[in-house]
N, CA, C and O of each residue as an XYZ file, in Angstrom:
612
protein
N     -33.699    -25.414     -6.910
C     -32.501    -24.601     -6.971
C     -32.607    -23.495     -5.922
O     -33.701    -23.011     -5.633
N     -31.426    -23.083     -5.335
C     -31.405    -22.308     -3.851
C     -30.710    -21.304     -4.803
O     -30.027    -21.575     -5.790
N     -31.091    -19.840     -4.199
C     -29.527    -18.886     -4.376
C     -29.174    -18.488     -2.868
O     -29.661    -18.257     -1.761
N     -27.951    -18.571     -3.618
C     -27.278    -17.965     -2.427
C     -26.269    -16.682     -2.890
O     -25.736    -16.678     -3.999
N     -26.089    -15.680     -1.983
C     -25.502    -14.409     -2.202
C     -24.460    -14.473     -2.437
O     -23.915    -14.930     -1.432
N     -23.489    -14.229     -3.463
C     -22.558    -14.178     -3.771
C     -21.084    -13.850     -3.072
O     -20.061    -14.217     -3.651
N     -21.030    -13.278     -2.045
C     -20.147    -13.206     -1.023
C     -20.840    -13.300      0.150
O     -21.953    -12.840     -0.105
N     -20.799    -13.670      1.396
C     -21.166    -13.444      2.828
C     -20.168    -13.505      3.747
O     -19.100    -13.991      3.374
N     -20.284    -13.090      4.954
C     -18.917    -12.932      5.496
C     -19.057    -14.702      6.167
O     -17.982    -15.283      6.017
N     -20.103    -15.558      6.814
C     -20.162    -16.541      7.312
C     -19.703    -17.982      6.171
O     -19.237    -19.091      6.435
N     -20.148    -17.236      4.666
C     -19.721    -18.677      3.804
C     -18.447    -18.544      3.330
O     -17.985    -19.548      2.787
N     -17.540    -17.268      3.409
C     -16.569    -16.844      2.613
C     -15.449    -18.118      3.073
O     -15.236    -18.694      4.139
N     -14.881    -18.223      1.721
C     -13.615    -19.325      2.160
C     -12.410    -18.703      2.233
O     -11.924    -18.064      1.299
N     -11.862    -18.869      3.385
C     -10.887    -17.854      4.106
C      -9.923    -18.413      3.691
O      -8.965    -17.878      4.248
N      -9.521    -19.325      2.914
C      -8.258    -19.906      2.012
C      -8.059    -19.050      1.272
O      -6.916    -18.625      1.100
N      -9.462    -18.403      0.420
C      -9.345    -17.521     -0.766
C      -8.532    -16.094     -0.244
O      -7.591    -15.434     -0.685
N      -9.412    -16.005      0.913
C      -9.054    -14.569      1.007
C      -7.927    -14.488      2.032
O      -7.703    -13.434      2.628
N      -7.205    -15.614      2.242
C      -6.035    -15.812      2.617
C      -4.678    -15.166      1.733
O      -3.873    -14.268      1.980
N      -4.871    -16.098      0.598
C      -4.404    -16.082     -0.594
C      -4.586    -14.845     -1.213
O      -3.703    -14.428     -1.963
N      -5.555    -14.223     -1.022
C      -5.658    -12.669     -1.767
C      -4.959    -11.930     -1.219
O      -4.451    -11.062     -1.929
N      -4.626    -11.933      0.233
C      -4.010    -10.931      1.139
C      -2.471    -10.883      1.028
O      -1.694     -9.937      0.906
N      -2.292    -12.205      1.112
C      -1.178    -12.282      0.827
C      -0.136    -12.047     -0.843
O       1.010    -11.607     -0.939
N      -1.052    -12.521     -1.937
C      -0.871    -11.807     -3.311
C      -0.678    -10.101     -2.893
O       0.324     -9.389     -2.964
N      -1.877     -9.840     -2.501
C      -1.799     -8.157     -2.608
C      -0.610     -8.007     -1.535
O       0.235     -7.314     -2.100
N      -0.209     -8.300     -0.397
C       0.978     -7.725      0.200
C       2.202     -7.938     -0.769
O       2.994     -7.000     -0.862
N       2.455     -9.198     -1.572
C       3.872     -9.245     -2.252
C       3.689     -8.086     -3.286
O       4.571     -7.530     -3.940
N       2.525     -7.882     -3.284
C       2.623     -6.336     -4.960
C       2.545     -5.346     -4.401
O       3.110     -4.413     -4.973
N       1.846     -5.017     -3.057
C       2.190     -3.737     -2.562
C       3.700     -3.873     -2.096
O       4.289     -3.277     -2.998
N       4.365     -4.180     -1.478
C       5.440     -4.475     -0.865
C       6.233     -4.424     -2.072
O       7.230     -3.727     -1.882
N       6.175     -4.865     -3.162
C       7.371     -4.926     -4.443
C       7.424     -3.238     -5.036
O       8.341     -2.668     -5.627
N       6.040     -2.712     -4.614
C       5.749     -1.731     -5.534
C       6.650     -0.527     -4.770
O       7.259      0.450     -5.205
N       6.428     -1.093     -3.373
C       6.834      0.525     -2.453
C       8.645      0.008     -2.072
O       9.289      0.811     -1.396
N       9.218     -1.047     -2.441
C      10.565     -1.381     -2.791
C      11.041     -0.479     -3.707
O      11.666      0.573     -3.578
N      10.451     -1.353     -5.076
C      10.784     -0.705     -6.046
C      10.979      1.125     -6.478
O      11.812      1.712     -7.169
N       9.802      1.588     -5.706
C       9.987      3.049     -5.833
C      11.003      4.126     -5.105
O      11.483      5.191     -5.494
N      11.151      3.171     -3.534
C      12.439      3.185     -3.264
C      13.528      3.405     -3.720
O      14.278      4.381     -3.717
N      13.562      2.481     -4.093
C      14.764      2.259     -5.189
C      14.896      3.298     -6.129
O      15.926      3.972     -6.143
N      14.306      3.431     -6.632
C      14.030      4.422     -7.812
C      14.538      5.689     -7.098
O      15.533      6.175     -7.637
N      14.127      6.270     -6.117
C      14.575      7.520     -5.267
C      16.070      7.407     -5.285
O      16.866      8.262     -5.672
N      16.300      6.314     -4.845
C      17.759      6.144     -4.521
C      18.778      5.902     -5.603
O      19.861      6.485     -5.548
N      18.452      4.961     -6.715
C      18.934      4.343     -7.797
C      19.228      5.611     -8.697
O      20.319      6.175     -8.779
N      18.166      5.930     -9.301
C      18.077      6.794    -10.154
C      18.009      8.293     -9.838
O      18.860      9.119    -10.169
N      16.993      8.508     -9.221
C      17.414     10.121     -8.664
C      17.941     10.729     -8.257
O      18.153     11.929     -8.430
N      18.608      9.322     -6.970
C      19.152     10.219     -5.739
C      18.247     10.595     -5.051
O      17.114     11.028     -5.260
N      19.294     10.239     -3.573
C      18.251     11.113     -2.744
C      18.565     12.521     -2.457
O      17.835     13.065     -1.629
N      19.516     13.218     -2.983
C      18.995     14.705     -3.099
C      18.731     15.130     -4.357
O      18.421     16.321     -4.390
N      18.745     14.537     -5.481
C      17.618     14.685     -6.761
C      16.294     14.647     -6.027
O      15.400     15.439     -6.327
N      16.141     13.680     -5.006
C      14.519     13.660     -5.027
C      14.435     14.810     -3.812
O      13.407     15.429     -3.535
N      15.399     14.927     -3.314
C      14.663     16.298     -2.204
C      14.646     17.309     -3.005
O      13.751     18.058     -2.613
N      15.244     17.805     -4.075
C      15.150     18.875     -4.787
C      14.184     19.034     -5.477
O      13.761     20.163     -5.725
N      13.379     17.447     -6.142
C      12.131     17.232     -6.534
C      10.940     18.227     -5.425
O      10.215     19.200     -5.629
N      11.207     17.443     -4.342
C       9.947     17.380     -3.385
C      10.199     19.251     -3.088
O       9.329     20.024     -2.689
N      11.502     19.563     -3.397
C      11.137     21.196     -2.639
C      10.788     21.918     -4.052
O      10.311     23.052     -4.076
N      11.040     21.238     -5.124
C      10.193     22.161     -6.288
C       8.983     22.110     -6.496
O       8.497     22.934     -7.271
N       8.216     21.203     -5.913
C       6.707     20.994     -5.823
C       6.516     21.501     -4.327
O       5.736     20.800     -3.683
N       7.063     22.562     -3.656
C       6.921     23.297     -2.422
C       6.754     22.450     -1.349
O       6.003     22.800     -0.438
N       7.356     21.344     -1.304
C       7.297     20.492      0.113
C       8.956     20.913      0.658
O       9.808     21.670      0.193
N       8.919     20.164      1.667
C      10.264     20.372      2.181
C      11.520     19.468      1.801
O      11.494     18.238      1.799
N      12.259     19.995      1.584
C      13.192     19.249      0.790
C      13.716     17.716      1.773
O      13.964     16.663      1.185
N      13.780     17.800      2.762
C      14.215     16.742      3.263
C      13.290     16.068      3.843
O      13.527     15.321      4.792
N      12.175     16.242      3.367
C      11.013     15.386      3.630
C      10.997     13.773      2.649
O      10.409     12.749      2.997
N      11.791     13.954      1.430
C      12.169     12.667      0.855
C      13.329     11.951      1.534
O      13.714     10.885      1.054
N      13.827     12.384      2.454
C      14.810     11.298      3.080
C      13.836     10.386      4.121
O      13.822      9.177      3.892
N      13.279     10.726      4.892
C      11.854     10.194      5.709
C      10.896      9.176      4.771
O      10.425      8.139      5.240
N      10.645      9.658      3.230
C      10.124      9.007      3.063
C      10.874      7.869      2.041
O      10.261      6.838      1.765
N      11.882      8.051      1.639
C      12.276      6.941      1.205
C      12.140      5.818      2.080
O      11.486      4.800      1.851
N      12.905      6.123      3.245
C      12.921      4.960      4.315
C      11.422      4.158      4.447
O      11.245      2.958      4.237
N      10.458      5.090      4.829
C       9.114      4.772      4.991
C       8.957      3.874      3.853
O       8.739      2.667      3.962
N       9.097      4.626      2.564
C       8.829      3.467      1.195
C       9.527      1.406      1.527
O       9.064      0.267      1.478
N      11.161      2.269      1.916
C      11.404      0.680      1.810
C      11.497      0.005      3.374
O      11.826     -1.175      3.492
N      11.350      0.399      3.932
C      10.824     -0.724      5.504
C       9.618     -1.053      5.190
O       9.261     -2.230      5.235
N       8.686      0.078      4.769
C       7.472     -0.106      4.772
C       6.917     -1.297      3.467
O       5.957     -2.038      3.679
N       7.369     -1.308      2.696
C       7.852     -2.428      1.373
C       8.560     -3.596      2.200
O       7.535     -4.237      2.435
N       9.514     -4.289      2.774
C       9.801     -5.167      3.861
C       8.844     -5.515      4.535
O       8.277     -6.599      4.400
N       8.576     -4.746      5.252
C       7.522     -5.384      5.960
C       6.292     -6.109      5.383
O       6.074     -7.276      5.707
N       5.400     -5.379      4.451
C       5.130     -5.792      3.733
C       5.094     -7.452      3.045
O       4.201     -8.282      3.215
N       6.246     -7.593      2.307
C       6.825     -8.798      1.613
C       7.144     -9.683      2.640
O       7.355    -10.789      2.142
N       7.282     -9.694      3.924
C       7.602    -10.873      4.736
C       6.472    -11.022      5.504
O       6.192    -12.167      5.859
N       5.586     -9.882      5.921
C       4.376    -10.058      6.900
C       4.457     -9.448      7.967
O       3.857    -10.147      8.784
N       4.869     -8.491      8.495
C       5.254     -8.070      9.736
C       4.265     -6.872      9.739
O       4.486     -5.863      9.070
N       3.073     -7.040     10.587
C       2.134     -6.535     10.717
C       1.986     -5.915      9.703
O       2.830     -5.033      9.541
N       0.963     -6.052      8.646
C       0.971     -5.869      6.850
C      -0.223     -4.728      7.309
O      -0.076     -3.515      7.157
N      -1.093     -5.191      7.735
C      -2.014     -4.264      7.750
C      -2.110     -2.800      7.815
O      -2.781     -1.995      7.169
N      -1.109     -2.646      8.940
C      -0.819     -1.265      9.952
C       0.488     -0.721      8.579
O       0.592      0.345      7.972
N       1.170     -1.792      8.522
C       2.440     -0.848      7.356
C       1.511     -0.244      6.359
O       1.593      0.939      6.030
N       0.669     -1.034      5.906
C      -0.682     -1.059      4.616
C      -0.865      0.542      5.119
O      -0.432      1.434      4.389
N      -1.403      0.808      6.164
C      -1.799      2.385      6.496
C      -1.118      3.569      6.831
O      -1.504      4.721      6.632
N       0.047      3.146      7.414
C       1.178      4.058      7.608
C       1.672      4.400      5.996
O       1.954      5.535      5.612
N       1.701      3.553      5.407
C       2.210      4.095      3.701
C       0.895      5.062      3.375
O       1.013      6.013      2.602
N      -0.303      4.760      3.993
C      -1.096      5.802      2.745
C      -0.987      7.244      2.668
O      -1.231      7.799      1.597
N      -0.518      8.162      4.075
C      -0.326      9.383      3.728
C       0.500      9.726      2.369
O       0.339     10.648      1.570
N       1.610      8.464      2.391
C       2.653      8.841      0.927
C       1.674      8.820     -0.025
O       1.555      9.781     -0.786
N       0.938      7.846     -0.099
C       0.101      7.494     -1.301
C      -0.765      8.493     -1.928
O      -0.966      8.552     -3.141
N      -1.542      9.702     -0.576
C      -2.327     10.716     -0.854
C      -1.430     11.475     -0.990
O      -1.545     11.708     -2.193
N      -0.652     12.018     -0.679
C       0.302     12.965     -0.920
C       0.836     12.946     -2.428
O       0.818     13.926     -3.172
N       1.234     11.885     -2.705
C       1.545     11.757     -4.187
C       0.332     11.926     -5.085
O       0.600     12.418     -6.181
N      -0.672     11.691     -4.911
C      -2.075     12.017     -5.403
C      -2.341     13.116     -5.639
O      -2.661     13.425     -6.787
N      -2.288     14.108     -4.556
C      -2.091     15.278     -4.718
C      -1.254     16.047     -5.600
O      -1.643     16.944     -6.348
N      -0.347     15.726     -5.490
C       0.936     16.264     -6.402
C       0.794     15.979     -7.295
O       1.612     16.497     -8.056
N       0.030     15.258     -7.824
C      -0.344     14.451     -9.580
C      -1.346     15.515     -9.992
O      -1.296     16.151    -11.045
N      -2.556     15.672     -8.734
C      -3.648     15.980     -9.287
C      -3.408     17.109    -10.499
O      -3.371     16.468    -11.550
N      -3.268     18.226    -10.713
C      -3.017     18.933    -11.158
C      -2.205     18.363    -13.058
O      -1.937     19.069    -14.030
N      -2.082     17.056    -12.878
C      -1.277     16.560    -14.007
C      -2.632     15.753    -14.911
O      -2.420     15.194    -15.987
N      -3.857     15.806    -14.339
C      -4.865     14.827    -14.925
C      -5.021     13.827    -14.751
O      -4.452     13.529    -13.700
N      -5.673     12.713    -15.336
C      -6.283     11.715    -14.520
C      -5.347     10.603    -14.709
O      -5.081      9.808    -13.808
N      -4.773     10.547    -16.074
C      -3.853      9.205    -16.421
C      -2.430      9.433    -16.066
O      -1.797     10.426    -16.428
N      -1.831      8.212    -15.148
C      -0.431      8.415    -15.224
C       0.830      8.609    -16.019
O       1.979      8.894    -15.681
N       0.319      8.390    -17.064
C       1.051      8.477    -18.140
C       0.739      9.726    -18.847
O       1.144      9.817    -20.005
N       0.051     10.753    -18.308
C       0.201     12.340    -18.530
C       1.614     12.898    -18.243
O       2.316     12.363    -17.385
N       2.055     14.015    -18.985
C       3.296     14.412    -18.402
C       3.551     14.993    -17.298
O       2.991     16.086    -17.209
N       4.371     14.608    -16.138
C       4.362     14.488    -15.299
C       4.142     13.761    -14.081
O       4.455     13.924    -12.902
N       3.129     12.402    -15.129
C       2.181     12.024    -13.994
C       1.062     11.826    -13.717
O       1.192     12.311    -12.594
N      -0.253     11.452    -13.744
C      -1.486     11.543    -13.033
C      -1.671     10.969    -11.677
O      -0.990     10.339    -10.869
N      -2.839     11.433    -11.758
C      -3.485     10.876     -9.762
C      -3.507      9.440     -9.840
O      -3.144      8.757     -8.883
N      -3.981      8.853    -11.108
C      -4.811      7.336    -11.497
C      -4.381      6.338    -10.368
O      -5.146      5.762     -9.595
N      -2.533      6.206    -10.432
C      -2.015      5.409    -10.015
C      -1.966      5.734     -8.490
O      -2.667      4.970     -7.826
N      -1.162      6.891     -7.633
C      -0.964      6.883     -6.630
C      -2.567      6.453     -5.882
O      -2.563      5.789     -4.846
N      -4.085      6.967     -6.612
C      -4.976      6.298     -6.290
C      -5.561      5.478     -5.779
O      -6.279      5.394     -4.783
N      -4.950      4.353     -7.107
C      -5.575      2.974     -6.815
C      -4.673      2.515     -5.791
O      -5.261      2.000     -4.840
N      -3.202      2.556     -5.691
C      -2.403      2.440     -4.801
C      -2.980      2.662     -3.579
O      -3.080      1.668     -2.860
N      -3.400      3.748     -3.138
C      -4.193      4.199     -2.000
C      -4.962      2.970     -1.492
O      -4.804      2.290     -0.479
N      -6.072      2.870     -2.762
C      -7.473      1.677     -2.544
C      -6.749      0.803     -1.931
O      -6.842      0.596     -0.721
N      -5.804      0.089     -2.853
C      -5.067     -1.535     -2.611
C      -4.752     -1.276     -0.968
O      -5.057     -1.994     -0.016
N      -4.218     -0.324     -0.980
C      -3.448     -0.371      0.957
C      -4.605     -0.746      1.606
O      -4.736     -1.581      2.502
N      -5.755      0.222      0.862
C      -7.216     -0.261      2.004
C      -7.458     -1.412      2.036
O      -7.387     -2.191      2.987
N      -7.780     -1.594      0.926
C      -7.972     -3.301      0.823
C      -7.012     -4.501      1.786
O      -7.373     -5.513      2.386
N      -6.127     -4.083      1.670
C      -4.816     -5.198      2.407
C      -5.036     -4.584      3.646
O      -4.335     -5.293      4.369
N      -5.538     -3.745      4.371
C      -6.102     -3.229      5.499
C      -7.140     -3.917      6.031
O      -7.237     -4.310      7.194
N      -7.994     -4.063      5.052
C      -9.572     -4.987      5.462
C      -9.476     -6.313      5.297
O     -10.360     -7.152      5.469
N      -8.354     -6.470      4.951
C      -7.790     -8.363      4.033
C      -7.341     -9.223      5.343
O      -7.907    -10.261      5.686
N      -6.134     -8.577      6.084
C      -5.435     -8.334      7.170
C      -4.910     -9.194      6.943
O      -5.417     -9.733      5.959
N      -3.834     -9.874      7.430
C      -1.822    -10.136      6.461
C      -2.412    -11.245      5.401
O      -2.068    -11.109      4.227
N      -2.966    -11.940      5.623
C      -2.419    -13.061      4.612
C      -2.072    -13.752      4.986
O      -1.713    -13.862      6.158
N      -2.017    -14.740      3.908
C      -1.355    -16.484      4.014
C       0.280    -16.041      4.356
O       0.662    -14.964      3.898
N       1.170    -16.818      5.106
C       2.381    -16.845      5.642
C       3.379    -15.360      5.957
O       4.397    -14.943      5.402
N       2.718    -14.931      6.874
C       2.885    -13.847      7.684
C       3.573    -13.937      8.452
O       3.254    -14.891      9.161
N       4.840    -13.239      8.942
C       5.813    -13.366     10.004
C       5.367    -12.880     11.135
O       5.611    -13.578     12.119
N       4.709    -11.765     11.335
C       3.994    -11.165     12.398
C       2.657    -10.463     12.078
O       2.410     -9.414     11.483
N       1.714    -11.584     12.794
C       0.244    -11.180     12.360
C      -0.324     -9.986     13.012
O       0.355     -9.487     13.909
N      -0.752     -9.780     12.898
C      -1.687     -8.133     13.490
C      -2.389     -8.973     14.679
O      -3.265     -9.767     14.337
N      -2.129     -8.880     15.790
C      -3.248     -8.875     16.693
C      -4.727     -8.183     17.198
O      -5.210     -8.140     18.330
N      -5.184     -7.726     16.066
C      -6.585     -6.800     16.062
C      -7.447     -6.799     15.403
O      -6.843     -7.132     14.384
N      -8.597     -6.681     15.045
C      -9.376     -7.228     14.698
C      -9.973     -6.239     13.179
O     -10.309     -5.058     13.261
N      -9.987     -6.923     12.087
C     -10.316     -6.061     10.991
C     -11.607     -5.320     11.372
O     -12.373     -5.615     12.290
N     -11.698     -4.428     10.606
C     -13.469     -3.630     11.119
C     -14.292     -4.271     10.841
O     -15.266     -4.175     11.587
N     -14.365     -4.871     10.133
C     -15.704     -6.051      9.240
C     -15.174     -7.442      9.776
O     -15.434     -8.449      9.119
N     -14.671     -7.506     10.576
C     -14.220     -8.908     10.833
C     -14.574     -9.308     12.463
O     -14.052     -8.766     13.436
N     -15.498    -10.292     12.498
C     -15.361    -10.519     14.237
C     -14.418    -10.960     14.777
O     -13.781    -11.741     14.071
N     -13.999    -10.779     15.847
C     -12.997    -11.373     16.987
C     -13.299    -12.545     16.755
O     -14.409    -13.067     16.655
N     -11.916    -13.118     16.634
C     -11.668    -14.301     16.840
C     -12.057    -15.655     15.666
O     -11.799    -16.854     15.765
N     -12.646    -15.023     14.758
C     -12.590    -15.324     13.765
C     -11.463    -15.893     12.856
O     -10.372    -15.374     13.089
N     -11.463    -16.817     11.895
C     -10.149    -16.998     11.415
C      -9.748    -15.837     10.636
O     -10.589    -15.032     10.235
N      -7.993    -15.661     10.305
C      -7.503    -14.645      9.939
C      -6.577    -15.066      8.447
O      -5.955    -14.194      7.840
């Protein structure tokens, strides 16, 4: 009986982690839709600038980021360089983190917790180091950090 290490980057089956990349882009991408939406649907978008200037940001800093939420959610869900959208969303992601912190650890504290905008954060990383996924409209031409050139993607 041989062991062998449980992940390596030379045995990894890039079907899998094809398939992972692409799972995690349709849930990041649904997630930063959906919240979108939510700005727009339900709040409004000057409910939510009035939000963002009562937590001392600038009030029209939620019109910027709605958009960001839902292109950045599009892109996302079809593939159009997933990776790079994956990172351009995370300032929202820390930013909202921030604004939680103060609410405790679980999201379901009133107001809010960090928990979620968090892991949200992680996942972007992850779909960052994943790089697009199975059926991608426009692949990233660059090379993950842990990933050699030219390697399959």
């Amino acid at each position: 009986m041989t062991l062998r290490p449980a992940f390596s980057p030379a045995s990894a089956d890039t079907s899998a982690a094809q398939w992972a990349g692409f799972i995690l882009r349709q849930s990041l991408g649904l997630m930063w839709i959906a919240h979108a939406l939510l700005k727009l649907l339900v709040f409004s978008l000057p409910g939510t600038a009035q939000f963002f200037f009562s937590q001392g940001l600038p009030g029209l800093l939620a019109y910027p980021v709605f958009a960001l939420e839902l292109l950045g959610g599009l892109a996302l869900i079809v593939g159009c360089y997933a990776p790079q959208a994956a990172l351009l969303l995370l300032p929202i992601l820390l930013g909202a983190a921030w604004l939680h912190l103060p609410n405790g650890w679980v999201h379901t504290s009133p107001g809010g917790g960090w928990e979620y905008p968090v892991f949200l954060a992680l996942a972007s990383l992850v779909q960052w180091l994943l790089g697009d996924g199975a059926w991608a409209w426009r692949r990233s031409d660059f090379a993950r950090p842990f990933q050699a050139r030219g390697s399959a993607r």
